[in-house]
N, C-alpha and C positions, 0 to 999 in steps of 0.2 A: 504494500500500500504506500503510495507517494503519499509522503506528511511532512516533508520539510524543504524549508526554500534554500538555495545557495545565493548569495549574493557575494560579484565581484567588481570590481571596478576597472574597467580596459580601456584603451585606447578608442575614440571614436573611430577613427578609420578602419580600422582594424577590425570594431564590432561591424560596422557597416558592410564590410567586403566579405566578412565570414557569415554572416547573415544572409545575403545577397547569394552565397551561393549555395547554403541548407535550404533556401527557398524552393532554389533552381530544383533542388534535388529532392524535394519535398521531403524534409527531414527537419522536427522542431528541433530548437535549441535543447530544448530540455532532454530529447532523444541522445543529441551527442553527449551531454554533460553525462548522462548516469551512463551511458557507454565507458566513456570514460573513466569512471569511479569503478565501473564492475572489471575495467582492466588492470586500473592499478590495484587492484586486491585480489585479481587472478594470475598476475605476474608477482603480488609482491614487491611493486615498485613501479615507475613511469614506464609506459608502455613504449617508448619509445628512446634515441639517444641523445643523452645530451653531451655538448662535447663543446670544450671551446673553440675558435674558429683559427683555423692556423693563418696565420700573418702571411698575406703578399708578401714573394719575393721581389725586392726593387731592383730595377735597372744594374745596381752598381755590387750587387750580390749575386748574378744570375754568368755562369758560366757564358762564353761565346755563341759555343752550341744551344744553349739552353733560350736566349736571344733569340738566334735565329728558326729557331722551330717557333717561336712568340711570335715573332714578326712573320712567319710563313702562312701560319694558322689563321692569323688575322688577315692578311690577303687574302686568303681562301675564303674569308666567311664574308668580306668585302664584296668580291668577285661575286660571290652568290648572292648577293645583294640581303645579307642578315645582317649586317651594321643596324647604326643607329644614327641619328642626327650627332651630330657633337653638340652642339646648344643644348639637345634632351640629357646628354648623358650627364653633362657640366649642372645642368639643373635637379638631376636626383644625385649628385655626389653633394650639390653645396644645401638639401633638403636634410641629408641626414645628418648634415655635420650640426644642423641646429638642435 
């Protein structure tokens, strides 16, 4: 028997776009939360990994070789036209620094 509320506080965006897509999928919030709960008490822990995010290597730490397969790949993905504006990219690096 459901008898008790969770209450958290999130990020709007973030509730917005995760919303937006339980809709999509026709799945209440409420369905994922107690998903959720019924996994971390059948694993015994977060159902998922958490891990910290390994730092970019920069320019002036990255072997010759290791350069030039960078700069290869990204011509490649150029070529196939999966770029991005550089105006859009420069606008989500200076979004997240705030």
């Amino acid at each position: 028997m459901k008898n008790t509320t969770v209450s958290a506080r999130v990020e709007s965006d973030i509730k917005i776009q995760a919303e937006d897509i339980l809709q999509k999928l026709g799945i209440p919030v409420s369905v994922v939360i107690n998903s959720l709960y019924r996994q971390i008490i059948y694993r015994n822990g977060i159902p998922f990994s958490l891990t910290v995010p390994q730092t970019p290597k920069t320019i002036d730490t990255m072997t010759e070789s290791e350069l030039e397969t960078k700069l290869h790949h990204s011509y490649e993905q150029a070529l196939a036209g999966q770029g991005r504006p550089f105006a859009e990219v420069f606008e989500d690096l200076e979004g997240s620094l705030k």
